[in-house]
C-alpha positions, -999 to 999 in steps of 0.1 A, spaced: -176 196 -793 -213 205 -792 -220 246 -797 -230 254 -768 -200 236 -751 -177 255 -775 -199 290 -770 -185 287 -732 -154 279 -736 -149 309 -759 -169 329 -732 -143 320 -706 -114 320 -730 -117 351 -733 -127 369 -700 -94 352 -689 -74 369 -718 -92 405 -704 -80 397 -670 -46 391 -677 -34 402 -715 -19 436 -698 8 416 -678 43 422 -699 46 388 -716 11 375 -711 12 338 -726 20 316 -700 -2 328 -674 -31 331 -696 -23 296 -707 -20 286 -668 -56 305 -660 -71 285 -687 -53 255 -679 -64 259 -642 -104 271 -653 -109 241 -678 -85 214 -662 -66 216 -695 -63 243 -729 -90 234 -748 -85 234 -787 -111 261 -787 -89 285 -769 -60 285 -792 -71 310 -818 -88 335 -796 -61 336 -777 -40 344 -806 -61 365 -825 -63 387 -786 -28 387 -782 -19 392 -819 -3 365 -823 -4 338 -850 -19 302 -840 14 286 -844 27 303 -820 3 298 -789 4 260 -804 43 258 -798 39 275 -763 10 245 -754 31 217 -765 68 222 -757 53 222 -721 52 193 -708 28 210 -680 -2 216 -704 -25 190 -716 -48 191 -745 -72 167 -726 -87 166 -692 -66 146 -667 -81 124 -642 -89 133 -607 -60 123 -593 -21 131 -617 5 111 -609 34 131 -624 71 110 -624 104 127 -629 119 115 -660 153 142 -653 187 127 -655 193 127 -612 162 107 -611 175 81 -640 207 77 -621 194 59 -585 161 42 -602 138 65 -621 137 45 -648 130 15 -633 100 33 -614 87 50 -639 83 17 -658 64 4 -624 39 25 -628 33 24 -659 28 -11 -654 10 -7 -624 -18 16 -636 -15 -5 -673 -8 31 -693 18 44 -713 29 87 -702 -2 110 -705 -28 84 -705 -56 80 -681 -71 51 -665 -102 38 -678 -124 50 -653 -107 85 -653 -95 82 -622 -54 86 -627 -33 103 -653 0 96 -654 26 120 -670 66 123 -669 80 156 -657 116 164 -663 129 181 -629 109 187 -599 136 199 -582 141 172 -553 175 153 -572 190 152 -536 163 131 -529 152 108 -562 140 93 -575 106 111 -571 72 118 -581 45 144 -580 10 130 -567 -20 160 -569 10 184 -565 21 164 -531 61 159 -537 75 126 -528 111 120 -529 132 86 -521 111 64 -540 111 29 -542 89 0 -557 69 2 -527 64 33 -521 53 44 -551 32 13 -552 11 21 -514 9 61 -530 -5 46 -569 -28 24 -546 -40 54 -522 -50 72 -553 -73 45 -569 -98 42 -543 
């Protein structure tokens, strides 16, 4: 990351750590604003935000990657987000989820080649009376099938 990439980063890092290291428990939604501001937490951000929030970097680390919701990359412009949860599993989730994976030729987190689609697993959106389903750009889509999931993958790549 070149310096002056890393200089604003920092910047923003930490304006969003003024605005919002008052709340009681101020983690996750810092993490979220950053997340939202940069399209993902940045390696960069880590310490400060520890160091702001007196925290060690271990800590902010463990918060970042036990959720599956925050990446360390940039996604593409358009996240396709499958549920992986068990309701899902039971009527075809698995069996979709490996569609399109094999559809978009990636494996979970990965992004297409011209950055156009990330696909990630998500373990409950909260629609098991109607799964198997998927998140497309937050857009919930319940009652998947092959099909379906194949015209939504295909809207998404043009």
């Amino acid at each position: 990351m070149n310096v002056h990439v890393k200089d604003d980063v920092s910047a923003r890092t930490l304006e969003i750590v003024n605005e919002l290291k008052s709340l009681e428990g101020p983690l996750l939604p810092i993490l979220h604003a950053v997340q939202e501001d940069f399209g993902y937490v940045p390696e960069a951000s880590l310490p400060l935000i520890a160091r702001e929030l007196n925290l060690s970097r271990a800590e902010v680390h463990g918060v970042v990657t036990f959720y599956h919701e925050f990446r360390s990359h940039p996604a593409g412009q358009h996240v396709v987000r499958i549920c992986r949860a068990e309701a899902c599993q039971s009527v075809g989730g698995r069996e979709i989820a490996e569609h399109a994976c094999k559809m978009l030729d990636l494996d979970w987190h990965g992004t297409t080649p011209d950055g156009r689609v990330t696909l990630e697993p998500v373990y409950c959106l909260g629609l098991c009376s109607t799964a198997p389903s998927a998140q497309i750009d937050g857009e919930l889509h319940g009652r998947l099938d092959r099909e379906t999931l194949s015209a939504l993958i295909k809207e998404v790549r043009q």
